[in-house]
C-alpha positions in Angstrom: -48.4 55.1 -49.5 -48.8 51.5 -50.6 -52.0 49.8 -50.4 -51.5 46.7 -48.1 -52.3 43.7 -50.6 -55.0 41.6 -49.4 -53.2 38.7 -48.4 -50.7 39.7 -46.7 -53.2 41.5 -44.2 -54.7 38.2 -43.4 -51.6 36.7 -43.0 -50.6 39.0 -40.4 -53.9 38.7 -38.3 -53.2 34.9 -38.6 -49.8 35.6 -36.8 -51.2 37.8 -34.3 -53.7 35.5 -33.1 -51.3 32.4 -32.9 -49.0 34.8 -30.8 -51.7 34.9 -28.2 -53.1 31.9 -28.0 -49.5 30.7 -26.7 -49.0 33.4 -24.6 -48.4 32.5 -20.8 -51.7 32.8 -18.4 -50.6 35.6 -16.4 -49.4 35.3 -12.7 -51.1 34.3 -10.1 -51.4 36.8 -7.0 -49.8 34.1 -4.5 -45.6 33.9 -5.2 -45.3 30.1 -6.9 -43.2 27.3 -5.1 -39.6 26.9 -6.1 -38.5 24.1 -8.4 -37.0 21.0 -6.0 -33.5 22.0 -8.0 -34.0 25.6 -6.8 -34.4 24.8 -3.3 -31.2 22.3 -3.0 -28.9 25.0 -5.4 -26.1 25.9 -2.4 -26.5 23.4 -0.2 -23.4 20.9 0.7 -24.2 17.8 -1.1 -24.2 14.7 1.3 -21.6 11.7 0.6 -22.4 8.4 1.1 -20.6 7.2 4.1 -16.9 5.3 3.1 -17.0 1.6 3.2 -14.0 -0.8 2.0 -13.9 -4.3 0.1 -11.4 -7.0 -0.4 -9.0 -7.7 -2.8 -7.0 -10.9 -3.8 -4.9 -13.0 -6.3 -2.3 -15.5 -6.1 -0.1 -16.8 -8.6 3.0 -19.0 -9.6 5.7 -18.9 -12.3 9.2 -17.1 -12.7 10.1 -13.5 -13.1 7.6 -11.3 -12.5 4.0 -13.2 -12.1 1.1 -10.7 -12.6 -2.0 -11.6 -11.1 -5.6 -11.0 -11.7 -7.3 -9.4 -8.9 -11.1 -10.4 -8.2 -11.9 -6.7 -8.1 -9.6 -3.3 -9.0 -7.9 -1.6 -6.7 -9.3 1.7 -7.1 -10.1 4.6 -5.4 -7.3 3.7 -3.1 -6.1 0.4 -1.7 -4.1 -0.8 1.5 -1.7 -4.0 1.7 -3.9 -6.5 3.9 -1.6 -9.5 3.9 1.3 -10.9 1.4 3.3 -13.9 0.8 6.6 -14.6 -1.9 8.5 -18.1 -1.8 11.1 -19.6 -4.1 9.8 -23.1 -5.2 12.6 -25.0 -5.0 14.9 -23.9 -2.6 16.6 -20.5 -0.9 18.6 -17.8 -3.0 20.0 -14.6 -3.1 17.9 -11.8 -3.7 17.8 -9.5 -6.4 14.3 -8.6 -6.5 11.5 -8.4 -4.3 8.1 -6.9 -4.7 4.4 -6.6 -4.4 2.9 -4.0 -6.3 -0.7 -3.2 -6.7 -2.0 -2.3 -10.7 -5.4 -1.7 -11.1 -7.1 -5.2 -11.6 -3.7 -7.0 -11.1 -0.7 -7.3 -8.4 3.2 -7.6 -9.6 4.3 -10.2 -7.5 8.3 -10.8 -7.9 10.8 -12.4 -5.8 14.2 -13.2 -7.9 17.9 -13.7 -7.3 20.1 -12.2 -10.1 18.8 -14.7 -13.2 15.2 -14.4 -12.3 14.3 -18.1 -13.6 13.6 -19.7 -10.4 10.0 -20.6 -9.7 8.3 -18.9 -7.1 4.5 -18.9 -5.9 3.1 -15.5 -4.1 0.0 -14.0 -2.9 -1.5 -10.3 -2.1 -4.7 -8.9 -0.5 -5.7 -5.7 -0.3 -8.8 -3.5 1.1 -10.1 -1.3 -1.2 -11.8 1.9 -0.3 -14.6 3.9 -1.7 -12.8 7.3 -0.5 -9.1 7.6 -0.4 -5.7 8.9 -1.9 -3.7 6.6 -3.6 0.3 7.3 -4.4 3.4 6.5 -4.8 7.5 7.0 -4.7 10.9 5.7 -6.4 14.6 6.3 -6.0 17.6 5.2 -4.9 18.6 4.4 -1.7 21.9 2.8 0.5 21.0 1.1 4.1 18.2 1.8 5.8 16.9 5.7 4.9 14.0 7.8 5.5 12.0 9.0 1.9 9.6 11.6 2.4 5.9 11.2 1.3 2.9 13.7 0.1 0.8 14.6 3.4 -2.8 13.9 2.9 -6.4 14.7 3.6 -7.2 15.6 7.0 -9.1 13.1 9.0 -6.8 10.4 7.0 -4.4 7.5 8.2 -1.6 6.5 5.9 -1.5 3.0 5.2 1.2 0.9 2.9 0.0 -0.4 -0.4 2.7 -1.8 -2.0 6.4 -2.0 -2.5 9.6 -3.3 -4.5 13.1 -3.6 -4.1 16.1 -4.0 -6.9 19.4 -4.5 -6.5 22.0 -3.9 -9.4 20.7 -5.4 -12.8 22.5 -9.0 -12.7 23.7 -8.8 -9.1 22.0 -10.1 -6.1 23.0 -10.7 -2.5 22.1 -11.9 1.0 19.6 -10.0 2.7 20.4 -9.5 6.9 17.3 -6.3 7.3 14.2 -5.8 5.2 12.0 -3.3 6.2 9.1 -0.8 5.2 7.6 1.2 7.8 5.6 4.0 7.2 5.3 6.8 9.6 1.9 9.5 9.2 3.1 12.8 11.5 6.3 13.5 9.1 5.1 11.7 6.9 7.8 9.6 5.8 8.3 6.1 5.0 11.7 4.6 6.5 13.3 1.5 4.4 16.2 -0.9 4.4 17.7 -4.2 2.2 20.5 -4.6 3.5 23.2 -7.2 3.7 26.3 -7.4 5.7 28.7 -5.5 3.2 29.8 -2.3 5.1 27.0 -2.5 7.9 27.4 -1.7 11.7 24.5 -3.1 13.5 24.5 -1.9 17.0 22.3 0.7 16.1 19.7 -1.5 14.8 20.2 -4.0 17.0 19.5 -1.4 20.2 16.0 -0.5 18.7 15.0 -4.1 17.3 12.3 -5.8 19.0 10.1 -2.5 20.6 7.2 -2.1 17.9 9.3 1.0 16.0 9.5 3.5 13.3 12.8 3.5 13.5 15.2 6.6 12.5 17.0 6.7 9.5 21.0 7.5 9.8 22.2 4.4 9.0 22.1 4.8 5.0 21.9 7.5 2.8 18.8 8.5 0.3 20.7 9.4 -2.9 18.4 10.4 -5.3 14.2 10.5 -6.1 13.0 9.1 -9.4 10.0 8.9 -11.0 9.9 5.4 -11.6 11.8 2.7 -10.6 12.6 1.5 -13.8 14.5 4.6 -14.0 15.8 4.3 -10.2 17.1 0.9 -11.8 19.4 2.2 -14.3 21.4 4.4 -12.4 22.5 1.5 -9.7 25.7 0.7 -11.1 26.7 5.0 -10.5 25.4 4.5 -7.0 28.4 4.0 -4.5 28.3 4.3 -0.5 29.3 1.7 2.2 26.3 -0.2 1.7 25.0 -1.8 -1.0 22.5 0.3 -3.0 19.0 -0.4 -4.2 16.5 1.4 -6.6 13.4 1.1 -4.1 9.1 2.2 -5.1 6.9 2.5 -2.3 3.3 2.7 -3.1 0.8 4.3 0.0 -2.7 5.3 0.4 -4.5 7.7 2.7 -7.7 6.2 4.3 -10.6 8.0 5.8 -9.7 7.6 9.4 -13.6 6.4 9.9 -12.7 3.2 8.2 -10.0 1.7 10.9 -9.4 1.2 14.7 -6.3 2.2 16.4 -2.7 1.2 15.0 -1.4 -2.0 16.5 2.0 -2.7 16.8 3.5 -5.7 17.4 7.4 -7.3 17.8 8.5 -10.6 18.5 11.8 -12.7 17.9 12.7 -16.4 17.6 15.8 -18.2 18.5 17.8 -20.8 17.0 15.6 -23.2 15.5 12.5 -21.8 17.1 9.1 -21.4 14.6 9.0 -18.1 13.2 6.1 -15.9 15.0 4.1 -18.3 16.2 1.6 -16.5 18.7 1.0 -19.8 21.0 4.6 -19.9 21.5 5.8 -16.5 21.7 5.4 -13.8 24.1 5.0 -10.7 21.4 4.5 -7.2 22.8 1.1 -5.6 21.7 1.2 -1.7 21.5 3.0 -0.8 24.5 1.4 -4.3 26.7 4.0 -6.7 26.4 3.6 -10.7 27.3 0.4 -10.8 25.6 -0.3 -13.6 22.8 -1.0 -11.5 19.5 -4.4 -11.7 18.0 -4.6 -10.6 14.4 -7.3 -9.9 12.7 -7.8 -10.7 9.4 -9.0 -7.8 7.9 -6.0 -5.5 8.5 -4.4 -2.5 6.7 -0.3 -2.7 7.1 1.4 0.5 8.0 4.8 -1.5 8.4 6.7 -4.4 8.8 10.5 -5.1 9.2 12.4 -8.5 10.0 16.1 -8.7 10.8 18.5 -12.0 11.0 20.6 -11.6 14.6 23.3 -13.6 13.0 24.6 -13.0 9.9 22.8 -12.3 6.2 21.2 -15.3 4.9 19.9 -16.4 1.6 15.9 -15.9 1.3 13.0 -18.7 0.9 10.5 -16.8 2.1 9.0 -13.8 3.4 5.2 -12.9 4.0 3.2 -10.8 6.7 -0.7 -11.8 7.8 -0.5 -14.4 4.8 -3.2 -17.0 4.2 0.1 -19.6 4.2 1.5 -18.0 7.5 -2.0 -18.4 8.9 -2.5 -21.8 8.2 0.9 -22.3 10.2 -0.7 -20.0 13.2 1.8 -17.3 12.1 1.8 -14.2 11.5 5.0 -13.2 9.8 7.6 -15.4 7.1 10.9 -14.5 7.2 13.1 -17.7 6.7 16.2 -19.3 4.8 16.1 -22.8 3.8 16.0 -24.5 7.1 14.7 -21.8 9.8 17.9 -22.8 12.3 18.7 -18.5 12.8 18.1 -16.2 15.2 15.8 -13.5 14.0 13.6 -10.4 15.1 10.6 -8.4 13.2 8.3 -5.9 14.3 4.9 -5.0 12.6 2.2 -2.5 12.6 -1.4 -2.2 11.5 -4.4 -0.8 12.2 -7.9 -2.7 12.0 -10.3 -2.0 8.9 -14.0 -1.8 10.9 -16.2 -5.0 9.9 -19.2 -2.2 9.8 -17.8 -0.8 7.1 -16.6 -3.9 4.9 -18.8 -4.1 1.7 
């Protein structure tokens, strides 16, 4: 055997001695407390209750006018109010749309050229919790387009939309209409104009605060934009004129609104359009009642229908600042508001407890 060299003897002992000065004291007899993080490990973590904020932007120009937002629309968003109008006078349309992106809204309404002036406005209430999403195709009359079911405990609420017609082509508009409907869930749509219509369907239901059944069109295909539903217009035939369609929706914690509102109302020749003090408007099933809106609203649908003919388009809006300011509550006109018309709208109430 070796003889263990001096120095390396020492250096051991020095190691051994280190070892146990940092050695652990040894346990106590009593068990220790758990960490904080030990006790909390598996148990459901609490969320901050869901509150909502608002949105807005307006703008003006030609084509499409994207406006800044003063806050982005994200988790999820609903449509609180809206408001397109050609600045110099009525046209055909071609386009129509109000479409929320992130920090900014799409605003467009647009006859075949697109070069017309046009001023618009959007609002929206955010939420903190929610599902946001969104559909495209192609569509003839007024059809029925399924959507994704959401979270339980959720109401479905409208966020956006846009219609096109055939790129270079426009036409009078007679029905416009997006109504959303949460037990299928489904949203039900029309721009139509008198080529190939029969109205006494739609004329029967008009004017009762409705979802409306499809059957008077025909859903002919699901894209997965609308630029894409666009292109294929001009292979799209049918006895009414097609559109390429998106419809952008949100589910809302239910804990966030009231109970869905519906309202109806029409105006005869040369009457204001849905003006409350001179009106009788059905609200929910009570009818004769003066509408109250509230501001703070989250659309679930809208629709408005000339009783005459189709007509060119100035303007249409719902729960606008500019239909307020003319105690309205809905825009639907031609040049000269001298037609007959009808529109229904629904909505349910965003809780003022709740608003950031």
């Amino acid at each position: 055997m070796k003889p263990i060299r001096p120095f390396l003897f020492l250096a051991a002992l020095a190691t051994l001695a280190h070892a146990q000065s940092n050695k652990a004291p040894p346990a106590k007899s009593s068990q220790p407390s758990a960490a904080p993080s030990a006790l909390l490990r598996g148990m459901p973590r609490l969320l901050a209750a869901p509150s909502w904020s608002l949105a807005q932007g307006s703008g003006s120009g030609s084509g499409t006018v994207r406006a800044a937002l003063n806050a982005a629309l994200t988790p999820a968003a609903a449509l609180r109010s809206f408001h397109l109008q050609f600045g110099n006078s009525d046209h055909k349309l071609g386009r129509l749309a109000v479409l929320p992106e992130d920090r900014f809204v799409q605003l467009a309404i647009n006859d075949s050229g697109g070069e017309d002036p046009f001023g618009g406005e959007a609002s929206f209430a955010v939420v903190s919790r929610g599902v946001q999403k969104s559909i495209s195709g192609v569509g003839a009359g007024q059809i029925a387009v399924p959507l994704e079911k959401g979270p339980a405990k959720h109401v479905l609420l409208l966020s956006g939309f846009e219609f096109r017609r055939e790129a270079g082509s426009d036409a009078n508009v007679r029905q416009l209409k997006v109504w959303l409907d949460p037990k299928l869930p489904k949203a039900v749509i029309a721009l139509v104009d008198d080529q190939g219509a029969d109205f006494r369907g739609i004329e029967r239901a008009l004017g009762s605060g409705f979802s409306g059944d499809a059957g008077l069109g025909a859903l002919l295909s699901i894209k997965r934009s609308i630029d894409e539903a666009a292109r294929g217009l001009n292979a799209a035939r049918g006895n009414y004129r097609p559109y390429a369609f998106t419809i952008h929706y949100a589910w809302v914690p239910e804990e966030l609104v009231g109970t869905p509102v519906a309202l109806s109302g029409g105006a005869e020749r040369g009457a204001p359009v849905a003006t409350p003090s001179r009106f009788k408007l059905f609200t929910g099933a009570v009818p004769g009642e003066t509408a109250k809106v509230p501001t703070d609203i989250g659309i679930q649908g809208f629709e408005f229908y000339f009783g005459n003919s189709d007509h060119h388009l100035l303007a249409v809006g719902v729960n606008s600042t500019s239909a307020r300011r003319a105690q309205e509550i809905v825009t639907y006109q031609d040049g000269n508001r001298d037609d007959p018309l009808q529109w229904a709208l629904q909505y349910v109430p965003f809780k003022a407890s709740a608003k950031k």
